[in-house]
ROVEX-129125 format. One line per field, with one value per residue (C-alpha): chain; residue in one letter; x, y, z. Coordinates in steps of 0.05 Angstrom, whole numbers. Example, Ala and Ser with C-alpha at 12.3 -4.5 7.8 and 13.67 -1.06 7.14 Angstrom:
cadena	c(A:A)
residuo	c(A:S)
X	c(246:273)
Y	c(-90:-21)
Z	c(156:143)
END
This chain:
cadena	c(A:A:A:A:A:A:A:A:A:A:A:A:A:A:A:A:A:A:A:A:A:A:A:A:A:A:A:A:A:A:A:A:A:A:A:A:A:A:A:A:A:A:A:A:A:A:A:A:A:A:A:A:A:A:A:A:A:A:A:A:A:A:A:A:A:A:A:A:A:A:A:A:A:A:A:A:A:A:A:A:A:A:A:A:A:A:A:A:A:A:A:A:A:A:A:A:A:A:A:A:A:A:A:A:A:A:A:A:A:A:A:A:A:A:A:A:A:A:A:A:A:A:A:A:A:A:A:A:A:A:A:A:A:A:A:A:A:A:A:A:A:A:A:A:A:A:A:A:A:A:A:A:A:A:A:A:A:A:A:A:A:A:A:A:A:A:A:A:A:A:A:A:A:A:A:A:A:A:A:A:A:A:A:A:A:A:A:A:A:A:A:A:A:A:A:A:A:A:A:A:A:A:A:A:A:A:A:A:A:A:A:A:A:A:A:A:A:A:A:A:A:A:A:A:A:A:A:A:A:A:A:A:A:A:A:A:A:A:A:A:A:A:A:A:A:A:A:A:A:A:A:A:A:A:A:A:A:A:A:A:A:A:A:A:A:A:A:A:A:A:A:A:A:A:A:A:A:A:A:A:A:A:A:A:A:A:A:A:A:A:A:A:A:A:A:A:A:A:A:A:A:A:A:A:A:A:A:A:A:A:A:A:A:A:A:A:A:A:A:A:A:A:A:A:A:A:A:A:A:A:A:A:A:A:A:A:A:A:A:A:A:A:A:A:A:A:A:A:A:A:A:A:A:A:A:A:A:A:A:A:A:A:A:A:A:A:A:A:A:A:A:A:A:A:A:A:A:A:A:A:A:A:A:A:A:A:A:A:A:A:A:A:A:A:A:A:A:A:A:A:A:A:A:A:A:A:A:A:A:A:A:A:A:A:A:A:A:A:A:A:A:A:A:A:A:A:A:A:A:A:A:A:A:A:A:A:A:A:A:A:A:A:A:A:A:A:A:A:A:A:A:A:A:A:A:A:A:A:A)
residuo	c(X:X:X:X:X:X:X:X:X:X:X:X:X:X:X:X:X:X:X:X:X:X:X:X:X:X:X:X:X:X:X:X:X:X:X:X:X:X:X:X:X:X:X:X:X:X:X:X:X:X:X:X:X:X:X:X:X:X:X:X:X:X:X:X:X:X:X:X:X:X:X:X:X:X:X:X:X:X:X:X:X:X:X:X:X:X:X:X:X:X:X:X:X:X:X:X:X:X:X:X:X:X:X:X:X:X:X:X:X:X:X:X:X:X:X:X:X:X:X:X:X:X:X:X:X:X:X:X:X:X:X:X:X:X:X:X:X:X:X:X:X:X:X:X:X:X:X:X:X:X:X:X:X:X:X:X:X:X:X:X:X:X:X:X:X:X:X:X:X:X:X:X:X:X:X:X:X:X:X:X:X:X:X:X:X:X:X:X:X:X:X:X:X:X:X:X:X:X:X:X:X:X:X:X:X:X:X:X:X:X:X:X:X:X:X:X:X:X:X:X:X:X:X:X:X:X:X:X:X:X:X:X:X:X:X:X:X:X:X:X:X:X:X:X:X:X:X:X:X:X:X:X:X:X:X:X:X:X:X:X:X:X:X:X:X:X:X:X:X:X:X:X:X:X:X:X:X:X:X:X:X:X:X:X:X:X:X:X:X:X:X:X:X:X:X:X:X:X:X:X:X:X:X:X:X:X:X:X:X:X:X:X:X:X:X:X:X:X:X:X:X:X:X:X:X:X:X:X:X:X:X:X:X:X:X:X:X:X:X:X:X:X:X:X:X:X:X:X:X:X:X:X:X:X:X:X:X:X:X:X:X:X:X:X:X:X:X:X:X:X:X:X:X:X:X:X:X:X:X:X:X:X:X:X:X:X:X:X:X:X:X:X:X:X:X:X:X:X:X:X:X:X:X:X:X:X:X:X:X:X:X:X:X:X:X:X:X:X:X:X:X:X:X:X:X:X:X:X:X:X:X:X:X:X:X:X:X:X:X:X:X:X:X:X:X:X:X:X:X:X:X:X:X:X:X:X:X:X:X)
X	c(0:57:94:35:26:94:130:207:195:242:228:269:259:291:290:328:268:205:139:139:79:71:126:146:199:228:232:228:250:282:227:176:145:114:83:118:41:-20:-37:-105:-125:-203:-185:-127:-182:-233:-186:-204:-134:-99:-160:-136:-70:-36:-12:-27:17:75:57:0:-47:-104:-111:-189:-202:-260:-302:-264:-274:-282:-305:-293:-350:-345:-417:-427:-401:-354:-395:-365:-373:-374:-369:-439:-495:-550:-493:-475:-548:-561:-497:-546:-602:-670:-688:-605:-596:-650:-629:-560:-580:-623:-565:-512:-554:-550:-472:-461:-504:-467:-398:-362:-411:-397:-324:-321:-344:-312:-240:-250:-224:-256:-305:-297:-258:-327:-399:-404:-428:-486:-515:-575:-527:-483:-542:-556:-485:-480:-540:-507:-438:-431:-459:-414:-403:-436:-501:-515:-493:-544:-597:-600:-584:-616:-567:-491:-473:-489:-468:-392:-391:-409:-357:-304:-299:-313:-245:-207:-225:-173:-229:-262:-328:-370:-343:-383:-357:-332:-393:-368:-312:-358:-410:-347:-303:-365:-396:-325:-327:-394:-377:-298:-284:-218:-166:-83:-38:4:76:58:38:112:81:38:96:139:72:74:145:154:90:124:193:166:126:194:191:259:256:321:327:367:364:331:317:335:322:288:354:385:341:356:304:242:171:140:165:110:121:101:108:63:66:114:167:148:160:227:248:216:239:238:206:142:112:104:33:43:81:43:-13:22:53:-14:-32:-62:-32:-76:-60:-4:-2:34:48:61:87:93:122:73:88:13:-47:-84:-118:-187:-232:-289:-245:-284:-241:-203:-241:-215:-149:-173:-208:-222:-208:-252:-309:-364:-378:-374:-295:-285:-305:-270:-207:-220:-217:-157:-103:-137:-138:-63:-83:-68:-132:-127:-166:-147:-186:-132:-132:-106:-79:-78:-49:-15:-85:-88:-25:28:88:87:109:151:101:61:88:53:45:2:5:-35:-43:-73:-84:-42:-26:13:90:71:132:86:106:32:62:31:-39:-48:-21:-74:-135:-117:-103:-175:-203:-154:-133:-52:-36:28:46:49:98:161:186:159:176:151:146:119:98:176:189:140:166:239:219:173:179:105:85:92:79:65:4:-16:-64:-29:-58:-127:-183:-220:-284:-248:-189:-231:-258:-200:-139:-84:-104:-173:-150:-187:-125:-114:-47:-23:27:29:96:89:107:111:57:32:17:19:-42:-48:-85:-151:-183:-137:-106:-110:-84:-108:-60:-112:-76:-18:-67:-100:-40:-15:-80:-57:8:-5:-59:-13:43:-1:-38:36:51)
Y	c(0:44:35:42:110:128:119:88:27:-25:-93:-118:-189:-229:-298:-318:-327:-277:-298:-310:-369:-371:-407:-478:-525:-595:-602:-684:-719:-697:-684:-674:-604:-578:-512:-495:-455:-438:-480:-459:-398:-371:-313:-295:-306:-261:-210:-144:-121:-178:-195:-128:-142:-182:-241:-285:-249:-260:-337:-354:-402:-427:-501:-521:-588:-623:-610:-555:-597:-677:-671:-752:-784:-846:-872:-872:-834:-764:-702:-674:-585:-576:-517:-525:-506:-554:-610:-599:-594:-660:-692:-666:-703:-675:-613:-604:-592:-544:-506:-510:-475:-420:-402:-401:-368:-294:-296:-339:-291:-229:-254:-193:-150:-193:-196:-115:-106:-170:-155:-76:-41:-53:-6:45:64:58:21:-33:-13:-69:-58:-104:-167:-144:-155:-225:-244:-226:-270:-330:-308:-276:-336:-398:-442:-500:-453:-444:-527:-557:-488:-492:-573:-645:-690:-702:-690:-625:-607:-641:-600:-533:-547:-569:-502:-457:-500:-459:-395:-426:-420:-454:-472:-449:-392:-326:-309:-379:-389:-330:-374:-424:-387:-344:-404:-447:-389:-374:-441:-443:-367:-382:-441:-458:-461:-484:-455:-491:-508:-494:-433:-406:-385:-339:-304:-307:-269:-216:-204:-209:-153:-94:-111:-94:-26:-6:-34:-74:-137:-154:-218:-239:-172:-177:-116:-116:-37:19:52:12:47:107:162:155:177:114:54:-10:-61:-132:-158:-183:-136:-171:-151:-86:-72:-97:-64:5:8:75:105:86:119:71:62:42:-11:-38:-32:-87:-127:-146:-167:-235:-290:-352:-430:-459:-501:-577:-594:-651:-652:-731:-753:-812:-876:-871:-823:-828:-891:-864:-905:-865:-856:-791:-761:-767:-707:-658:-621:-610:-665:-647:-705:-713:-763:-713:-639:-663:-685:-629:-590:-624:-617:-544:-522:-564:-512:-452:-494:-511:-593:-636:-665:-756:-737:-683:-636:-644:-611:-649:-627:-671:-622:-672:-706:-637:-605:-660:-608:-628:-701:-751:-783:-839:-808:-753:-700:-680:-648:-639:-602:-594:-537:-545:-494:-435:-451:-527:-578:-636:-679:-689:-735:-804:-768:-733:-803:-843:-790:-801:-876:-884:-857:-888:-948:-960:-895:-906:-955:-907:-863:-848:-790:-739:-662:-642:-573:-560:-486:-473:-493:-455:-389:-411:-403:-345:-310:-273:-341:-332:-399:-435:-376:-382:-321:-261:-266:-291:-295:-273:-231:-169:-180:-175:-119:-76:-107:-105:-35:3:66:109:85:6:11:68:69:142:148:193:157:91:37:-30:-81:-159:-198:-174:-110:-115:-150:-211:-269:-307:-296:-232:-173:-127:-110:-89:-50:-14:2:35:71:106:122:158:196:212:232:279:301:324:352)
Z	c(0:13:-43:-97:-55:-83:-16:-7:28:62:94:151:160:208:173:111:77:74:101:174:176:115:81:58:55:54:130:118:62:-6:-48:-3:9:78:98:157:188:144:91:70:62:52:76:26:-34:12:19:-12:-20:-49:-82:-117:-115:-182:-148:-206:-249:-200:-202:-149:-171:-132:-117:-104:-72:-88:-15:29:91:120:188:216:248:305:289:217:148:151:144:79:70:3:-33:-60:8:-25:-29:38:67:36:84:145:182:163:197:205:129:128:189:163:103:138:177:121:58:73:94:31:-15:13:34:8:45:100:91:86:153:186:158:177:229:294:338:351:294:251:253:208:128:130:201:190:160:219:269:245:240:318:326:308:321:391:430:456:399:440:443:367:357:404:390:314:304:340:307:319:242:245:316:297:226:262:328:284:249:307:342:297:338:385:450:489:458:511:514:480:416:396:345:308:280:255:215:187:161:140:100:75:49:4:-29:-39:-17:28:-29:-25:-69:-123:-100:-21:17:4:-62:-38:2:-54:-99:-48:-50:-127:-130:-76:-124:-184:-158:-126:-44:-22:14:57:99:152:175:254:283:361:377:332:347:296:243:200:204:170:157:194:224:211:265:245:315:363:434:474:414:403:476:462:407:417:488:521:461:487:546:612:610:527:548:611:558:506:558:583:517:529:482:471:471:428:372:366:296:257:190:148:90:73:36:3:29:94:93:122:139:106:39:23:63:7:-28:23:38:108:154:225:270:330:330:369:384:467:448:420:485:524:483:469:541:561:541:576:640:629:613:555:525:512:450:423:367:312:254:182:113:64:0:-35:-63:-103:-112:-138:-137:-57:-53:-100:-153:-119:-42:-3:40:102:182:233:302:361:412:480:533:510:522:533:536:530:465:438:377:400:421:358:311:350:333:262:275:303:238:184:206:183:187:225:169:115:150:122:158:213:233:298:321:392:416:429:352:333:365:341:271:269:337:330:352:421:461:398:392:316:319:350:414:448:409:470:451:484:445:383:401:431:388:426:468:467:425:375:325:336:294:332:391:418:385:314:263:302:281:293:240:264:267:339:311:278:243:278:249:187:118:95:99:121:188:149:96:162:184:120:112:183:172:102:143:202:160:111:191:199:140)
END
């Protein structure tokens, strides 16, 4: 945004590779390619700005699985989400399906409407542009996750499908504000669907880069930044660092009640990852899994309770909610011909030294029997991994902080300017400011949006 304004613009990135959780590699085997965080990414083919942005032309293509989503089921057939509602109403029992589709229609019919106001700024920098689709969003969205499950649906099909996407808000799902999750990601994946790219998500990075080099911006890596002091003088300073970093590197800049504000930022649970190189695919039992990069693996929406409010009480679930990619079945580029790809996590206590490896191959285990046996290889990555690659991830936190309703809200201090830090020239632009986490760049786009108007405010 900055450099199509005509500004000089240089990135400092600390690794030797751009694209913080959002880059790929062969972390396994030779030949085998693994994203190292996000995989799929509904939000980056949501997103206003790089929807406007020319990634194709700098070599992004979109990978569409067959169904977005497999959510496994103990007592009978997965619950596929496919991109078509009346497909995936027809996976429901009865009165399920239709309540399913009553709930999803208007967000699916006006997902960019939706999208404008979700991925905006949050109050009180401005009311939402589509109050009334605002106000039925909150219906569904504000209440506990478990509310709207066992409210709108009678059957366990339904409850599981609508659980296993509002897990991804990170929260406990009786907690207010987990539902939001839910209707977002299952909406997201009926109007766009949940997309990978060709060649891993490194491609996407690489897109982004490629795009600010032609338009003039400079990209160095290996190039941490451990005070602002290091810096020459310039018109604004972006910080794409969560609040325990900025604290660090701004130092004394900020005033003392700035930085009591950040550090009591509140980051959520970590993340345990598991990355394979497989012999063959996932042998699941249902083999329609087969249709989906992403199968959520947990055989009720009462597991998935229990497993969602272990980390925020500091426990380990036996069963955890784990989350699978499978992008291999669709994008051949990741694995040898024949051999494939795939990882999954689960959520544990931030920080959490607890190896989660055997828990997390048994979930799967239980639903595709001989999964074990088609291992060739594993990377693990706990919440301390996690950090040690990208240290936004603080604790193994994959979203920037808590996805507590607050947070949301006031993201990461209640201020008229969520980007700002009291410091002219001095801005915020991680996924710890709104609209939050994800793959999106609208943080970043916010944040530009207030620096051009604080620099022209000072000019």
């Amino acid at each position: 945004m900055l450099a199509q304004a005509g500004w000089s613009v240089v990135v400092r990135e600390a690794a030797d590779t751009p694209g913080g959780g959002v880059r790929s590699a062969a972390i396994t085997l030779p030949g085998y390619l693994h994203d190292l965080g996000s995989a799929v990414h509904p939000l980056a083919v949501s997103s206003p700005v790089f929807r406007s942005t020319p990634l194709a032309a700098h070599g992004l293509e979109w990978i569409h699985p067959t169904a977005p989503l497999a959510q496994v089921m103990d007592d009978g057939p997965a619950v596929l989400l496919h991109r078509d509602l009346e497909e995936t109403v027809a996976e429901l029992d009865g009165r399920d399906g239709q309540r399913y589709r009553a709930m999803m229609t208007p967000f699916v019919e006006r997902w960019d409407a939706l999208c404008g106001d979700l991925l905006a700024p949050t109050a009180p920098v401005r009311l939402p542009r589509h109050p009334f689709l605002m106000a039925r969003f909150a219906r569904y969205g504000l209440p506990a996750a478990t509310t709207v499950a066992r409210s709108s649906f009678a059957g366990g099909r339904a409850r599981a499908l609508f659980g296993g996407l509002a897990a991804h808000s990170i929260l406990p799902l009786t907690w207010l504000g987990s539902a939001a999750f839910g209707v977002v990601l299952g909406a997201a994946a009926h109007a766009v669907g949940w997309p990978i790219p060709r060649g891993g998500s490194g491609a996407l990075s690489r897109a982004l880069v490629a795009y600010l080099e032609s338009i003039g911006g400079t990209v160095i890596t290996s190039a941490p930044v451990r005070s602002l002091t290091e810096l020459p003088p310039t018109d604004a300073l972006l910080l794409d660092l969560t609040p325990r970093q900025v604290v660090a590197v701004a130092g004394d800049r900020l005033s003392a009640g700035e930085r009591s504000a950040l550090s009591n930022f509140r980051y959520g649970p970590g993340a345990f990852k598991v990355d394979w190189a497989l012999s063959a695919p996932i042998p699941w039992r249902d083999s329609r899994c087969g249709q989906a990069a992403t199968v959520h693996v947990s055989g009720s929406l009462d597991e998935m309770v229990v497993s969602e409010a272990a980390p925020w009480s500091g426990t380990h679930a036996d069963r955890p909610f784990v989350l699978v990619v499978q992008p291999s079945l669709f994008d051949p580029t990741r694995a040898p011909p024949g051999r494939h790809t795939a990882w999954g996590y689960c959520h544990v206590p931030n920080g959490s030294e607890v190896d989660m490896v055997a828990r997390i191959e048994a979930q799967i285990e239980r639903f595709a029997p001989g999964f074990r046996d088609v291992i060739a290889a594993r990377s693990v990555m706990s919440p301390a991994g996690l950090e040690s690659y990208d240290a936004n991830l603080v604790g193994g936190d994959l979203g920037g902080g808590a996805n507590t309703l607050r947070q949301i809200i006031f993201r990461p201090v209640a201020r008229r300017v969520p980007y700002a830090t009291g410091v002219p020239g001095l801005f915020i632009c991680s996924s710890s400011t709104p609209p939050g986490g994800g793959v999106h760049g609208m943080c970043g786009y916010h944040a530009a949006r207030a620096a051009m108007a604080a620099v022209g405010e000072r000019v």
